[in-house]
C-alpha positions as CSV (number, residue, x, y, z in Angstrom):
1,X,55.3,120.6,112.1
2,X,55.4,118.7,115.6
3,X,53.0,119.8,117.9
4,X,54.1,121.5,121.0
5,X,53.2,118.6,123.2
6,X,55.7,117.8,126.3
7,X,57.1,114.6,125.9
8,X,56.6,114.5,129.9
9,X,52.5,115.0,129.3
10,X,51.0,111.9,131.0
11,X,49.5,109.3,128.9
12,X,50.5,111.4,125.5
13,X,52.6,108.2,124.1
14,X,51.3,104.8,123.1
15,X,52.8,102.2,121.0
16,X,50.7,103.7,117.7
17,X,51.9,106.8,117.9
18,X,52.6,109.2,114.8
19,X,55.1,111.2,113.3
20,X,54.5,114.4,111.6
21,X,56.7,115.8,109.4
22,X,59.2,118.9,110.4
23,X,61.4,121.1,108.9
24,X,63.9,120.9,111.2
25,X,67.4,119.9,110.6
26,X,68.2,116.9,113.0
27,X,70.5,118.9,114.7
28,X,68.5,121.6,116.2
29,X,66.1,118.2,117.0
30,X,68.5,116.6,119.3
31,X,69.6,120.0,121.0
32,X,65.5,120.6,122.0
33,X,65.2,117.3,122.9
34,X,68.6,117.4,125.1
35,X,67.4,120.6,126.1
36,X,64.1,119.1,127.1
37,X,65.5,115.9,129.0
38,X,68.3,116.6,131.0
39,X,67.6,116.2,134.6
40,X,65.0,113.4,133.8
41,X,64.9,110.1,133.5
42,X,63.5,109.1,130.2
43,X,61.8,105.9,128.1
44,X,63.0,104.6,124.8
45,X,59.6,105.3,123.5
46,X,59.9,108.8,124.6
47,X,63.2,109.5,122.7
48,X,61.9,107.7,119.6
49,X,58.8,110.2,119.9
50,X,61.2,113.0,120.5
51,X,63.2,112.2,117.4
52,X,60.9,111.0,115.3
53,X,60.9,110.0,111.7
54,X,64.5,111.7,111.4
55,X,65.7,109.3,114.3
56,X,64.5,106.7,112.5
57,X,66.5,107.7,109.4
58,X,69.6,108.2,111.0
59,X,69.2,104.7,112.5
60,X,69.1,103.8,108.6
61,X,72.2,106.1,108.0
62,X,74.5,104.8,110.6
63,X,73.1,101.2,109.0
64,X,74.7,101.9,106.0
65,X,78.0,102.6,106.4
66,X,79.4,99.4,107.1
67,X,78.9,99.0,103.6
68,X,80.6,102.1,102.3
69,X,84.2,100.0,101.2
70,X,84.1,97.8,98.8
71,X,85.3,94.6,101.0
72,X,82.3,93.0,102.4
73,X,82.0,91.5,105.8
74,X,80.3,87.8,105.6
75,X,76.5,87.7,107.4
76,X,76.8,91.6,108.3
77,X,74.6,92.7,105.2
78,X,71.6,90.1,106.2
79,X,71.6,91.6,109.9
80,X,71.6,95.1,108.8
81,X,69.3,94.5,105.9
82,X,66.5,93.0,107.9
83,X,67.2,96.1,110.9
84,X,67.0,98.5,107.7
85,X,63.9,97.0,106.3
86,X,62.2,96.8,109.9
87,X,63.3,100.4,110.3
88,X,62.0,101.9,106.9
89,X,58.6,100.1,106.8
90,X,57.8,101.4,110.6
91,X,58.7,104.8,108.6
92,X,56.7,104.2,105.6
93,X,53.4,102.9,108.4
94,X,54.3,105.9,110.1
95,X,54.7,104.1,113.5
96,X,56.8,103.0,115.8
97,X,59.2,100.2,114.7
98,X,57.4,97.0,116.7
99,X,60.2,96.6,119.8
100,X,58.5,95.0,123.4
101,X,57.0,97.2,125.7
102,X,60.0,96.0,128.4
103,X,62.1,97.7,126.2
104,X,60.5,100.9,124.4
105,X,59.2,101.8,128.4
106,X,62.6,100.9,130.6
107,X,63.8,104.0,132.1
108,X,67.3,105.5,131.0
109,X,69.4,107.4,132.8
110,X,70.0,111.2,131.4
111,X,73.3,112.0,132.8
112,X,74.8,109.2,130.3
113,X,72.6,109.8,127.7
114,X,73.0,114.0,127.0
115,X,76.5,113.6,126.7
116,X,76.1,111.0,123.8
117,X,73.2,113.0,122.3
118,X,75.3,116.4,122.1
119,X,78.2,114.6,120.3
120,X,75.5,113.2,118.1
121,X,73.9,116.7,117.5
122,X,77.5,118.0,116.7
123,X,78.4,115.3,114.4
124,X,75.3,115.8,112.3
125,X,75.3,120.1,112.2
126,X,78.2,119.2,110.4
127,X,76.1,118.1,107.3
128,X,74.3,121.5,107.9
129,X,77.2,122.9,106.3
130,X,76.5,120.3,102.6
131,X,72.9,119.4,103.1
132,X,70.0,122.1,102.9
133,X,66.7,121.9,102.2
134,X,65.8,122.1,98.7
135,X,64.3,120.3,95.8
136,X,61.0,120.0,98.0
137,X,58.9,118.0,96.2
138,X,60.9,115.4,97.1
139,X,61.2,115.3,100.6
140,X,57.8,117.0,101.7
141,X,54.2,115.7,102.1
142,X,52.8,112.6,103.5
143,X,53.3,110.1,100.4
144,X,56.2,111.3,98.7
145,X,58.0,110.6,102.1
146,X,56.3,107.2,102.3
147,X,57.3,106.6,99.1
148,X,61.2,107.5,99.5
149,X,60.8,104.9,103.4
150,X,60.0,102.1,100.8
151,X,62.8,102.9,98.7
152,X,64.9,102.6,101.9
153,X,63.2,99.5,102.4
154,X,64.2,98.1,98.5
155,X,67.3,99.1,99.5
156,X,67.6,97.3,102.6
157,X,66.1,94.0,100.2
158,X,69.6,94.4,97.8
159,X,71.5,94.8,100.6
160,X,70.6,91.3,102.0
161,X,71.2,89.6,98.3
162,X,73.9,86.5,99.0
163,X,76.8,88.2,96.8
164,X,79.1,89.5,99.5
165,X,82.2,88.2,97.7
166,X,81.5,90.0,94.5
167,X,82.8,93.6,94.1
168,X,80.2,96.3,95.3
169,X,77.3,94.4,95.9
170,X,76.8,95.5,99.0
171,X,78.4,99.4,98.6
172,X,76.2,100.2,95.7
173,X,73.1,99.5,97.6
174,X,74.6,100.8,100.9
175,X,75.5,104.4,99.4
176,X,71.8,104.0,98.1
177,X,70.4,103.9,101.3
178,X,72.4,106.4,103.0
179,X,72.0,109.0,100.6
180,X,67.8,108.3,101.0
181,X,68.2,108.9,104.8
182,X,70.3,111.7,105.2
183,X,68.3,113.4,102.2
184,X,65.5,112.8,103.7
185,X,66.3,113.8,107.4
186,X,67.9,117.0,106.0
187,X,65.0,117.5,103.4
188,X,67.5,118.1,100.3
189,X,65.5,116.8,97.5
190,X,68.8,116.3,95.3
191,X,70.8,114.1,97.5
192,X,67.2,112.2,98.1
193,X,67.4,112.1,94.1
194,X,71.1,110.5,94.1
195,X,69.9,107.8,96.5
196,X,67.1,106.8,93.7
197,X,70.4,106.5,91.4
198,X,72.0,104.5,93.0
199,X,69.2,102.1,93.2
200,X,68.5,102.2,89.6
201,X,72.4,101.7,89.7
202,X,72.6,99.0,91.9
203,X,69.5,97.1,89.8
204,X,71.0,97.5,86.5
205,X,74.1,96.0,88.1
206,X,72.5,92.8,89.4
207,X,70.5,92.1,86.7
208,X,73.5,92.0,84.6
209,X,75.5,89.9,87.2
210,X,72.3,87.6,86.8
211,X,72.1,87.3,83.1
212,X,76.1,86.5,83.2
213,X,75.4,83.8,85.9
214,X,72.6,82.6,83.1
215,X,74.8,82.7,80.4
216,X,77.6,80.7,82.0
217,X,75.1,78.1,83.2
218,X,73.8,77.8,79.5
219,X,77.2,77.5,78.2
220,X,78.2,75.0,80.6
221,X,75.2,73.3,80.2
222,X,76.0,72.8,76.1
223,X,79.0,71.5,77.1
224,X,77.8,68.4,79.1
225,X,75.0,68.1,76.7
């Protein structure tokens, strides 16, 4: 669990800072931390501190679902890729993602902010309702969960692979990913389990698409010969 450290304790945030797993659903997260903020002024670094990990996951999450339909939108999938990659290995390190200090320290305004975070927090008690924790071996404990931010990260690597105009290149890998983060922010071990699926999926799919693109070039290449 967290500790109960304020996130207004002087000096208590530095850009090494850790995460520690918590049972919470993300949810009753961003309700504390709106809870906690409103009539401050507060830091990007503080929020991510807030949030943690499972702000870091849904950052992964909301990633994903460009990707969801099966038409692809050229140079979108290298972008988001590299952000999911970034994202997931500052998960798996258990830090911070590396951003400048101007930017993880500039001050932002509260009164704007708690009004996006409480439609956040009631768009994601929704999956309250389908997500639960269960299955806990895969979502609990130190290297399991390091070990599910690199699959995010593998993920994120498919995702970036230069075949946008072929059928579901880009949704396999993207439903892989997005099933990873919201398992693993919701701590539902079966969902997490889908995600690792999907990658297998996603794999099996490409290597076939690169023994076919083999194949052809061999054929092609008996024919000139």
């Amino acid at each position: 669990m967290r500790p109960a450290t304020s996130i207004w304790e002087p000096n208590a945030l530095h850009q090494s800072l850790t995460f520690d797993d918590t049972s919470k659903s993300l949810s009753q997260t961003l309700r504390d931390l709106i809870s906690e903020i409103k009539g401050h002024t507060v830091t990007l670094r503080e929020l991510m501190d807030a949030v943690g990990e499972q702000g870091l996951l849904l950052i992964c999450a909301l990633a994903s679902l460009p990707f969801l339909l099966p038409v692809s939108i050229p140079g979108v999938s290298t972008v988001f890729g590299a952000a999911i990659i970034l994202v997931s290995i500052a998960i798996a390190l258990n830090r911070l993602p590396w951003l400048p200090s101007r930017i993880l320290d500039r001050k932002l305004e509260t009164a704007r902010l708690v009004p996006t975070l409480e439609k956040g927090a009631s768009l994601v008690s929704r999956l309250d309702r389908y997500l639960k924790p269960r299955f806990s071996a895969l979502t609990t404990g130190w290297a399991i969960n390091r070990a599910n931010a690199l699959a995010i990260s593998l993920g994120g690597v498919l995702l970036m692979f230069p075949l946008g105009l072929i059928p579901f290149s880009n949704t396999l890998p993207g439903i892989a990913i997005l099933l990873l983060a919201t398992g693993m922010m919701q701590r539902d071990g079966i969902v997490v389990l889908g995600g690792y699926l999907f990658l297998v999926i996603t794999t099996v799919y490409f290597a076939a698409l690169g023994f076919m693109a083999f194949a052809a070039g061999q054929g092609l290449a008996g024919i000139w010969a």
